[in-house]
N, C-alpha and C positions, 0 to 999 in steps of 0.2 A: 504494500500500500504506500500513496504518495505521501512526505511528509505535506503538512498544511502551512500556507503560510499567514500570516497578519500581517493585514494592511494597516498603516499608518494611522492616526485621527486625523489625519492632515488630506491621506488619500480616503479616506472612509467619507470625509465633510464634503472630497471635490466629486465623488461619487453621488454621496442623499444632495448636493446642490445641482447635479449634471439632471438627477430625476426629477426636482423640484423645478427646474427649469421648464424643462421637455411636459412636464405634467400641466406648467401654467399656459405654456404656448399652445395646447391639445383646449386647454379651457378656454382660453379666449377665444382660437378659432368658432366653438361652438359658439360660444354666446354672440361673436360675430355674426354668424352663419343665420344663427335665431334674430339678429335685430336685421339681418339681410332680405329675410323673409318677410317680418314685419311693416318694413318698409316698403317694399315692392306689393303687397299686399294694397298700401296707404295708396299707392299712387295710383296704381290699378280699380280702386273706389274710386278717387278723384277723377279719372278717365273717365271713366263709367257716367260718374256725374255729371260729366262737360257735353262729353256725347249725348246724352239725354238732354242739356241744354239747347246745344246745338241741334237738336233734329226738333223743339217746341220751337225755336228761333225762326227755321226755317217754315213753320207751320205758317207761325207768323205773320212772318216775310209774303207766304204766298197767299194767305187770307187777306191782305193789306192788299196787295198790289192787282189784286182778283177787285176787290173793290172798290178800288182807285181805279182801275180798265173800266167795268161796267159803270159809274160814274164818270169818265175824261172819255172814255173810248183809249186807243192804240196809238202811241207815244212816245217820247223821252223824256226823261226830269234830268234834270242840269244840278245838281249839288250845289255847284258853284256860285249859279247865280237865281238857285233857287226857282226855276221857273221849267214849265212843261211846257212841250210844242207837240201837239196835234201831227199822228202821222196822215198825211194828206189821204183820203180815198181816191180810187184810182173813178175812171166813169161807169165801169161795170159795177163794182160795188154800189155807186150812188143810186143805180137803174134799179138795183138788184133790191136795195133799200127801200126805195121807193111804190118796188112795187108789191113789195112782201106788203 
């Protein structure tokens, strides 16, 4: 049989510190890994919530401008200077209009 040997306090300390190390680096990863998910989680609500914004917005948008047509009729609005022009009717529409 092999004789045995003893390690140092010195080599025993850089050993339980090499484990205490490697152990805390294994725990951070998790809890990392755990507020990585967390957070991806958050954003992915947030999305969700935008997106359902944006498709009420669009509803909006086109309930507005459906109301604004069959009130002004077929158009453009100018932002800029705030003002809408009438897109002209050609003669067949006017006929067609007229004699609906």
């Amino acid at each position: 049989m092999a004789n045995t040997i003893q390690f140092t306090e010195e080599e025993v300390s850089q050993i339980n510190q090499l484990r205490q190390d490697v152990s805390n680096v294994f725990t951070q990863l998790g809890q990392l890994q755990i507020e990585k998910e967390r957070r991806i989680s958050e954003l992915d609500g947030f999305k969700e919530q935008l997106l359902n914004k944006h498709k009420e917005l669009q509803q909006t948008e086109e309930e507005l401008f459906k109301g604004l047509n069959e009130k002004y009729g077929d158009g453009n609005y100018d932002p800029a200077t705030n003002t809408f022009t009438p897109t002209e009717k050609s003669e067949e529409s006017v006929e067609e209009s007229v004699t609906n």
